[in-house]
C-alpha positions as CSV (number, residue, x, y, z in Angstrom):
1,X,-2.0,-16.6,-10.2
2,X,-5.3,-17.9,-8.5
3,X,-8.0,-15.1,-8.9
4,X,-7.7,-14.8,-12.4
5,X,-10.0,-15.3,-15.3
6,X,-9.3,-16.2,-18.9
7,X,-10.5,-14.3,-21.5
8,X,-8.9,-15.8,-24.5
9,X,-6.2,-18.1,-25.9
10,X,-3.3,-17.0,-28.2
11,X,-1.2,-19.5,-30.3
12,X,-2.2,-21.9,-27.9
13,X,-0.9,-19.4,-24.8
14,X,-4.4,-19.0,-22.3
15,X,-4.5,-15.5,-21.5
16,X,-6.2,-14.5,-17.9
17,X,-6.7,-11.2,-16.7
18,X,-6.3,-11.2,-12.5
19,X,-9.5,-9.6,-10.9
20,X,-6.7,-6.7,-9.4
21,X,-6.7,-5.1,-13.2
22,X,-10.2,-3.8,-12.2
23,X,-8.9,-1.4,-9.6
24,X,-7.2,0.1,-12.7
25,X,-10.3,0.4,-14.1
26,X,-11.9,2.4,-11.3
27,X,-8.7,4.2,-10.9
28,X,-9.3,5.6,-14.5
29,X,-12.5,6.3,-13.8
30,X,-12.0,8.4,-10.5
31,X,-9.3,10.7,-12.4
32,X,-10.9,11.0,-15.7
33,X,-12.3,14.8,-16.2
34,X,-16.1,14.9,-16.5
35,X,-17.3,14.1,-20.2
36,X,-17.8,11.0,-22.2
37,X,-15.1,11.5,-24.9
38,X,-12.0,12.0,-22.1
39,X,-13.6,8.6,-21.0
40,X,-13.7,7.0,-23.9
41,X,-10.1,8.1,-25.2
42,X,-8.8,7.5,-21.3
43,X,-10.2,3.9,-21.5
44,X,-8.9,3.4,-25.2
45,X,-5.5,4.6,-24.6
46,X,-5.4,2.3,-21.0
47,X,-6.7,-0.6,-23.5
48,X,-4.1,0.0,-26.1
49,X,-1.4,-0.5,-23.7
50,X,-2.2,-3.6,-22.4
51,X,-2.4,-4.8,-26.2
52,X,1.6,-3.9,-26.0
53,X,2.0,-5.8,-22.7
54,X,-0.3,-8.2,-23.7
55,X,2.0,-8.6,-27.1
56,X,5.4,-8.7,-24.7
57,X,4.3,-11.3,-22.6
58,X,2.8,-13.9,-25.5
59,X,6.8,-12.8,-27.6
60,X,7.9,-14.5,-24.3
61,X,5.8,-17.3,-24.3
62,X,5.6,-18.3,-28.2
63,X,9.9,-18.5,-27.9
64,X,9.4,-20.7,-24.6
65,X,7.0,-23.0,-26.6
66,X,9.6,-22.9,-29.7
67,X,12.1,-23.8,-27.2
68,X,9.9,-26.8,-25.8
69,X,9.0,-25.7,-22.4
70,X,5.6,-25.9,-21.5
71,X,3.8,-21.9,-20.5
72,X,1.1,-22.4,-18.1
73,X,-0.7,-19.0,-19.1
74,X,0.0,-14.9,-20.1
75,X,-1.9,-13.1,-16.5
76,X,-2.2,-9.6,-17.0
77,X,-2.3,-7.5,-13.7
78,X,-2.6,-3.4,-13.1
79,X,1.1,-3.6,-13.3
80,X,2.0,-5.4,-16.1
81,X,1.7,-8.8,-16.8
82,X,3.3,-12.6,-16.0
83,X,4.2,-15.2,-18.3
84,X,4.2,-18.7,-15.9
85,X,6.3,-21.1,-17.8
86,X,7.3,-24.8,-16.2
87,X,11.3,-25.0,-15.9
88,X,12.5,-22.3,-17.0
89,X,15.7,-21.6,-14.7
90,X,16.8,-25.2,-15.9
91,X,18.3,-24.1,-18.7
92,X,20.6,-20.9,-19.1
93,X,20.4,-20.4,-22.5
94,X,16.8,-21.1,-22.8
95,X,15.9,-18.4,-20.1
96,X,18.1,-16.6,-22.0
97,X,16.2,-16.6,-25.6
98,X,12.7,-16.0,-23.5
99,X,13.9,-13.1,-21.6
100,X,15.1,-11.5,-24.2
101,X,11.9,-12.0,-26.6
102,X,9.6,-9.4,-24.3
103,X,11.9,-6.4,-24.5
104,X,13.0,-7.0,-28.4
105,X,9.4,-7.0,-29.0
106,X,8.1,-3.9,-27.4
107,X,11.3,-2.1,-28.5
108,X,10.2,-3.6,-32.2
109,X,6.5,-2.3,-31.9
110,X,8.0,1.3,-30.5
111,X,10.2,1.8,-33.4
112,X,7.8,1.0,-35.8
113,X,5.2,3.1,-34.0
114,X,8.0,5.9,-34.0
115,X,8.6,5.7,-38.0
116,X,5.0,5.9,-38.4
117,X,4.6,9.4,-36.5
118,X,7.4,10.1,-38.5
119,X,6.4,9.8,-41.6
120,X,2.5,11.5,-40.5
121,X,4.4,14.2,-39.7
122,X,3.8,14.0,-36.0
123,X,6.6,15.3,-33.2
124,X,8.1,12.5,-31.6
125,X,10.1,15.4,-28.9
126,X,9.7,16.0,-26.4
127,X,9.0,12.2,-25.2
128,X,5.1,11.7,-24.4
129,X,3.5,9.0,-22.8
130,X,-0.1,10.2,-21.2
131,X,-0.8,13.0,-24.0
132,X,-0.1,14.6,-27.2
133,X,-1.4,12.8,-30.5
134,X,-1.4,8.7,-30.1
135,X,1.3,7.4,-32.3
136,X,4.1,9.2,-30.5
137,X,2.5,7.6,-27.4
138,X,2.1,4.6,-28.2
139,X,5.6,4.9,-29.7
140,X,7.2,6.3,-26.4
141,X,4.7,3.8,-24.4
142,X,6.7,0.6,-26.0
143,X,10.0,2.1,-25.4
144,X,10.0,2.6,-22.0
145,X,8.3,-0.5,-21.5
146,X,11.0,-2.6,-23.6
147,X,13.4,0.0,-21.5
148,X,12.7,-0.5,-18.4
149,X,11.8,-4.4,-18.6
150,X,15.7,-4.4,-19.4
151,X,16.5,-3.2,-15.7
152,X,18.9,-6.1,-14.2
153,X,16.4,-6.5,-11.4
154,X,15.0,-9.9,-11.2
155,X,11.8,-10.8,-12.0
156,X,12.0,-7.9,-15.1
157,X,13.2,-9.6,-18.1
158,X,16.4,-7.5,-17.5
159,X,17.0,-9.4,-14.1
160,X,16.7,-13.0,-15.7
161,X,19.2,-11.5,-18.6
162,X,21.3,-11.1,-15.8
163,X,20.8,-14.5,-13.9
164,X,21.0,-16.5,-17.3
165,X,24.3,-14.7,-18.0
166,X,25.5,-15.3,-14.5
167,X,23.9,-19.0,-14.2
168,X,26.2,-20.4,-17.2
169,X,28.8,-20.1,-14.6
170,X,27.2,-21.1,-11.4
171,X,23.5,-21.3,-11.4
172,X,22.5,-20.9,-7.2
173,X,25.4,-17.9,-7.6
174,X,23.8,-16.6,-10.3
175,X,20.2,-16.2,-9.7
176,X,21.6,-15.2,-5.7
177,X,23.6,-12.2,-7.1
178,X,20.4,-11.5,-10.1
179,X,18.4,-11.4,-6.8
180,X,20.3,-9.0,-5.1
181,X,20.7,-6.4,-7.5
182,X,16.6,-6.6,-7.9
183,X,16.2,-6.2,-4.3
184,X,18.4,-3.0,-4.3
185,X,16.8,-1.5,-7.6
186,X,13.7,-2.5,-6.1
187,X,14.7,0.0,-3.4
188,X,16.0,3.0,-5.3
189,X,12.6,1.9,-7.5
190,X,10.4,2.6,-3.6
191,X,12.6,5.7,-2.5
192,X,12.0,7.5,-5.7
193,X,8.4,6.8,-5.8
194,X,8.1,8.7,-2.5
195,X,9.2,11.9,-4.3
196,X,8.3,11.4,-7.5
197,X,5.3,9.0,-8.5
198,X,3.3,6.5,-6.3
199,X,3.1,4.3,-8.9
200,X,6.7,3.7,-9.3
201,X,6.6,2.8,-5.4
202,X,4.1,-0.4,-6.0
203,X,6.4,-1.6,-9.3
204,X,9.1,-1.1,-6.7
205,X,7.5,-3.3,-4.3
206,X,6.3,-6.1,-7.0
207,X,10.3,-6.3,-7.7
208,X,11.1,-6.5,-4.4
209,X,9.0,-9.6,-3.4
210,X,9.5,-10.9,-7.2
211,X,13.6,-10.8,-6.1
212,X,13.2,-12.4,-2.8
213,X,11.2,-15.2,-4.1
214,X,13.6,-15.8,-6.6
215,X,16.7,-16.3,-4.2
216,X,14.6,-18.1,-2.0
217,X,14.1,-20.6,-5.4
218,X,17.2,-20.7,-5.5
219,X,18.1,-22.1,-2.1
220,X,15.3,-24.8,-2.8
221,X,17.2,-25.5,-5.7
222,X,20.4,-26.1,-4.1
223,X,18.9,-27.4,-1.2
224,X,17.4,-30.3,-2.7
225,X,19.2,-30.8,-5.8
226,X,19.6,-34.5,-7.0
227,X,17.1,-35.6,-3.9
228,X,14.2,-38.0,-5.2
229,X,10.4,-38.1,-4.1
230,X,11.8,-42.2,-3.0
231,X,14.0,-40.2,-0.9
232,X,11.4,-38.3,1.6
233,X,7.9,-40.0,0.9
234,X,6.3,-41.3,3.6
235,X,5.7,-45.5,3.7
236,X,2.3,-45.1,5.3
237,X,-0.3,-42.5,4.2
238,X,-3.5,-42.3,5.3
239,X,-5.9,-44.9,2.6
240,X,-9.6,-45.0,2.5
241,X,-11.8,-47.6,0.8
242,X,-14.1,-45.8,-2.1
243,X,-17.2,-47.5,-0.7
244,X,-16.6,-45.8,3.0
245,X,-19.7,-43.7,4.3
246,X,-19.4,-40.0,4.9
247,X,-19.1,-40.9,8.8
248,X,-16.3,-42.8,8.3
249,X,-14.5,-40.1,5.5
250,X,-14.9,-37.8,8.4
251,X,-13.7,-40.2,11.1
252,X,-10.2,-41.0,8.9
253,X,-10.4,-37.1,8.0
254,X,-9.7,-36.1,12.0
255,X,-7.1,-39.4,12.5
256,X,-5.2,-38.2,9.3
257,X,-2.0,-35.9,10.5
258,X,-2.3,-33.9,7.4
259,X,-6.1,-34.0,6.9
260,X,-5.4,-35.8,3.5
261,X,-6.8,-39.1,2.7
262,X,-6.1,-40.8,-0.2
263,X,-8.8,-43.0,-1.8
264,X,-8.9,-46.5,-3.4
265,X,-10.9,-48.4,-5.8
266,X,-9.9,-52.2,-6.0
267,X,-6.7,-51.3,-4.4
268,X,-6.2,-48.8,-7.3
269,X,-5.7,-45.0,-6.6
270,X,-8.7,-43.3,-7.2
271,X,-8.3,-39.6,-5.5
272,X,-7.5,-37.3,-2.5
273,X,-10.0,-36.4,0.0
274,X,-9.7,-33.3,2.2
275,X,-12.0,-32.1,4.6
276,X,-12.8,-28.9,2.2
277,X,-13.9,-31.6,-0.4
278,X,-16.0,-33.7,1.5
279,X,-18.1,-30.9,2.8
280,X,-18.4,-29.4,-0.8
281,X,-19.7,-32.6,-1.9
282,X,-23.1,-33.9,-1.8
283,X,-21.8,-37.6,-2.4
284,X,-22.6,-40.2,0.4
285,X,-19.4,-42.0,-0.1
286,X,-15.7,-41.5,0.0
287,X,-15.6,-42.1,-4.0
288,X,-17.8,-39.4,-4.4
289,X,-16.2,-37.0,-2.9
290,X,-12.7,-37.6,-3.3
291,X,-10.6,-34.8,-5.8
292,X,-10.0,-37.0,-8.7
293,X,-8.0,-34.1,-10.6
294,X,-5.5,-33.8,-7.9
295,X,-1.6,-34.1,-9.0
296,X,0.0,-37.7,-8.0
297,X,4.0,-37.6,-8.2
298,X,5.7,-40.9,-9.4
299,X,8.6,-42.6,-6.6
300,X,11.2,-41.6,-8.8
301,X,10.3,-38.0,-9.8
302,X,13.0,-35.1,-8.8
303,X,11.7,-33.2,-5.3
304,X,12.8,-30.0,-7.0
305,X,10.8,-29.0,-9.3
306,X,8.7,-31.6,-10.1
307,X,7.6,-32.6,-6.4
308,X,7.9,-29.2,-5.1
309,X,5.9,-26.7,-7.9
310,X,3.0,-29.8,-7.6
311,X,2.4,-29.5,-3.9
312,X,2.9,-25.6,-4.5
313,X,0.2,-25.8,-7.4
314,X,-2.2,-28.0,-5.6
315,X,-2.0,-26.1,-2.4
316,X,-2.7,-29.8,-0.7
317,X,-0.7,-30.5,2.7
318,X,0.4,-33.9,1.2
319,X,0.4,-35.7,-2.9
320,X,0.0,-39.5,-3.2
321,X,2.8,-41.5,-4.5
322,X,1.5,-43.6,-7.2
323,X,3.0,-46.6,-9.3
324,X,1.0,-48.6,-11.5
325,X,-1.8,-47.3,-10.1
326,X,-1.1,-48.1,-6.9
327,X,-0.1,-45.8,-3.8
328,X,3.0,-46.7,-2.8
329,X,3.4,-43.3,0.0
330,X,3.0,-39.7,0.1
331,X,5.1,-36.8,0.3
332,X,3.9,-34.0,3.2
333,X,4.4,-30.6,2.4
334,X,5.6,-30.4,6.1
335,X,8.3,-32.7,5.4
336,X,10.1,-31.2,2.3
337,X,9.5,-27.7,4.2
338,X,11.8,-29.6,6.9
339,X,14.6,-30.7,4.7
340,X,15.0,-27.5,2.8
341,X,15.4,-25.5,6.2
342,X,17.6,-28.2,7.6
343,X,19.7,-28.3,4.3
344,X,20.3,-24.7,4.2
345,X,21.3,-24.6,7.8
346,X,23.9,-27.1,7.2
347,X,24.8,-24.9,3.7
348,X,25.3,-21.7,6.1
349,X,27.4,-23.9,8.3
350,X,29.6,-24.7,5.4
């Protein structure tokens, strides 16, 4: 989620709020009535329930954790909010446990919340999200959210129920038919909004790209399951010398075909150059320059997902291949984009 900050870290989850949540913010403001205490309660009730998302994402995360996978980070966005966590489709029944832990929880908080009003004496009917004294809302608030999270419309928790369920069987058919149910709720989610509430219309949409991306996942799953970096690297990638001037950074820059060079220090891999880096850097040699933090992939790593989420994460045309130190090839993003298209021609064929 690039354009997001982090504001805090949560049983070892970072949480990051993406820079979109402040059109929320001046969306409040431009519909709040005149007055500093509608304000104040407008901006306390919006706060109190992103605590609840905020709560249904880190359930999500802490059982991921418990269950050994490794959660990137909790970003909260004007919609919601998205738990990244590394591999999680590899294992049915851990997707499983995970997507369940979001919707339990909110519907946890809600009935707790409810049993409080109760008990102050405060009407819980008619249901009442945006008025009416805050338990109930709060209450109501975590119910529908626990609710609707349950809709089997990939990516809501209720879609990777689905997909989980589905994948014990057959994982690609699984997370293909998970898909297309969350592309045709996604739809009835859009239509709606259009008579109903506009709001509804951009959750619709978020589904919508959130369920193709996921069958496309899929494909690259199948498409390049059992395949090996060994398998696709390239023998001869484009190596510069740490000591090498500026000039001559720039000069292997333009001959590189990816615009990727990969630097060496006594024959030893020392980091990637790009043309981005060099002119952000100050440094009058290659050495200097060169992105030491950038991800290397090992010959015998899997192309999907280890290979493939690194070159996604890195946003880098190509990643050195490195053993003992040394660069043994690269893999081009080019190249694996390649073999997945021709692999999933040849699996239409079939």
């Amino acid at each position: 989620m690039r354009g997001s900050v982090r504001v805090a870290t949560v049983a070892g989850i970072p949480l990051r709020v993406h820079w979109s949540l402040g059109l929320l913010v001046v969306l409040v403001l431009a519909t709040t009535p005149s007055g500093g205490s509608a304000l104040a309660g407008r901006a306390a009730y919006v706060a109190g329930l992103f605590a609840s998302v905020t709560v249904h994402e880190l359930a999500h995360g802490i059982v991921a954790r418990r269950r050994g996978l490794v959660v990137r980070d909790v970003v909260l966005l004007p919609i919601g909010g998205v738990t990244e966590v590394e591999h999680l489709g590899e294992s049915a029944r851990d997707e499983l446990r995970v997507a369940i832990a979001g919707p339990a929880s909110s519907l946890a908080i809600g009935a707790l919340l409810a049993a409080a009003a109760a008990g102050a004496g405060s009407a819980l009917v008619p249901p009442a999200i945006f008025e009416g004294a805050w338990l109930p809302r709060f209450a109501w608030a975590n119910l529908v959210l626990g609710a609707f999270n349950l809709l089997p419309a990939i990516p809501l928790d209720g879609g990777r129920i689905l997909r989980a369920l589905l994948a014990q069987k057959d994982e690609e058919r699984g997370t293909v038919v998970a898909a297309r149910v969350g592309e045709v709720l996604a739809v009835a989610m859009v239509v709606a909004g259009l008579l109903v509430d506009l709001w509804l219309v951009v959750i619709g949409a978020f589904v919508l790209v959130g369920a193709r991306a996921e069958r496309a996942a899929a494909v690259l799953r199948a498409s390049l399951h059992g395949a090996r970096v060994v398998d696709l690297m390239n023998l001869e990638p484009a190596v510069l010398d740490a000591a090498a001037t500026r000039v001559e950074a720039a000069r292997a820059l333009r001959r590189a075909p990816d615009g990727v060079v990969f630097v060496t220090e006594a024959g030893r891999y020392l980091g990637t150059l790009t043309e981005r880096a060099l002119e952000r850097s100050d440094a009058e040699h290659a050495g200097g320059a060169a992105d030491r933090d950038a991800p290397v992939l090992e010959a015998t790593a899997e192309l999907y997902p280890d290979a493939a989420e690194a070159l996604a994460r890195s946003r880098l045309p190509a990643l050195a291949v490195v053993s003992d130190g040394e660069i043994v090839g690269a893999l081009r993003a080019d190249d694996l984009d390649r073999l997945v298209r021709r692999q999933a021609r040849a699996g239409a064929r079939r």
